[in-house]
C-alpha positions as CSV (number, residue, x, y, z in Angstrom):
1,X,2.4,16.0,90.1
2,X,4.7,19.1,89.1
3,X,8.0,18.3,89.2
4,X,9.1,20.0,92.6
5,X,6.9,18.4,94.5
6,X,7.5,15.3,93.0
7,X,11.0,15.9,93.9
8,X,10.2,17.0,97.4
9,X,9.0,13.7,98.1
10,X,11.3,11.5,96.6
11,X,13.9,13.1,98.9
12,X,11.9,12.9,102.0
13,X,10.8,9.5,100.5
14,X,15.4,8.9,100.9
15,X,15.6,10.4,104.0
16,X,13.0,8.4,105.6
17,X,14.0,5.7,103.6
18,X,17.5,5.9,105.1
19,X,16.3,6.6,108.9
20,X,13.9,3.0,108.9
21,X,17.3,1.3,107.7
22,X,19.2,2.8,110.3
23,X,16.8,2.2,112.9
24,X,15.2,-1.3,111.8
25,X,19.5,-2.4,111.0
26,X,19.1,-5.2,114.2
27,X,15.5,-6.1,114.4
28,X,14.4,-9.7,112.8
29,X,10.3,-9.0,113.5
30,X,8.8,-7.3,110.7
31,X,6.1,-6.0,112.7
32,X,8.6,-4.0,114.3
33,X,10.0,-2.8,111.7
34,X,7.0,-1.9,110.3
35,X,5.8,0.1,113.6
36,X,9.6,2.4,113.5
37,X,8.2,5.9,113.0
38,X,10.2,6.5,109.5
39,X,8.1,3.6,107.9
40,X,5.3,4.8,109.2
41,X,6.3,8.3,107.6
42,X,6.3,6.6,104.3
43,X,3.2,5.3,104.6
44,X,2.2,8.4,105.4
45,X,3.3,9.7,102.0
46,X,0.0,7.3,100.2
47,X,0.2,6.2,97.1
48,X,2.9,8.6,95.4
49,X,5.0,6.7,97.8
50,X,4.1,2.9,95.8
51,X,6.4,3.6,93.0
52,X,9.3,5.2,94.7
53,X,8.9,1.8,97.5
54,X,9.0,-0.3,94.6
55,X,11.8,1.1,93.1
56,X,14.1,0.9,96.1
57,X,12.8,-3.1,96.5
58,X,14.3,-3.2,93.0
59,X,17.4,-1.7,94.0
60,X,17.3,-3.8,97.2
61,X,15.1,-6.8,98.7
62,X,14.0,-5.6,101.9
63,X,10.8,-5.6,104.4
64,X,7.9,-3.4,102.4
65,X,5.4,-5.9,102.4
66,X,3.4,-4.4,104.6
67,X,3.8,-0.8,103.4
68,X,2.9,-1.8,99.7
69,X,-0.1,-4.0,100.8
70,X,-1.1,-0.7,103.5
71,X,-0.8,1.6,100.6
72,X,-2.4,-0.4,97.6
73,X,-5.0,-2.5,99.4
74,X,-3.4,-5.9,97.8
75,X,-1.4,-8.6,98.1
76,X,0.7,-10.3,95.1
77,X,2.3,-12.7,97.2
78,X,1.4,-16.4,96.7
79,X,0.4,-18.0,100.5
80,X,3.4,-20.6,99.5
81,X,6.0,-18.2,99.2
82,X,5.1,-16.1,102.3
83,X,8.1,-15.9,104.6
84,X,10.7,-15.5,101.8
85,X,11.9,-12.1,101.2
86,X,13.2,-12.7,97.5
87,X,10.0,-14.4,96.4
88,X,7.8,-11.6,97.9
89,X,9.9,-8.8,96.5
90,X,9.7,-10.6,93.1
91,X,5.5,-10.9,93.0
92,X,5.6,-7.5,94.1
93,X,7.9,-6.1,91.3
94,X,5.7,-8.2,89.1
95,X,2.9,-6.6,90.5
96,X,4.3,-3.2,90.1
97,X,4.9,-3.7,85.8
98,X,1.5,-4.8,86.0
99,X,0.3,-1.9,86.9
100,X,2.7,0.4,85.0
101,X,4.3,1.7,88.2
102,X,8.1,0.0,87.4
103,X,9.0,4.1,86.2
């Protein structure tokens, strides 16, 4: 991807990034958050968006379970750890240096 692009959508990648968190700040239901128009932007953004997501849930644990599994077509997480945030985030950043996508 040439690099202006590439950094066109890491910024719109923040800026969306930054709306969701904004909007999604007092909801508890991940669905939800999931359906706030800024994620769905982000999804929106396919699969240049899986390394930038993962990147961020590296910086900071946070809901993008179901944007990862929308955009790769998988699921890392164990069925015994489903619930817990840290534990998901953690098979999913596993997941990502599996594939080469940690940057």
């Amino acid at each position: 991807m040439p690099v202006a692009v590439e950094t066109k959508v890491r910024l719109r990648f923040q800026d969306l990034t930054r709306q969701w968190k904004a909007q999604s700040r007092y909801l508890s239901n991940t669905a939800q958050m999931a359906m706030l128009w800024p994620y769905q932007q982000i999804i929106g953004l396919g699969a240049v968006a899986v390394p930038l997501i993962l990147a961020e849930l590296q910086r900071e644990t946070d809901h993008w379970f179901w944007a990862l599994q929308a955009l790769t077509g998988e699921n890392p997480v164990p069925s015994e750890v489903a619930g817990d945030v840290e534990a998901a985030a953690a098979a999913w950043l596993r997941w990502g240096r599996e594939k080469g996508l940690d940057g």
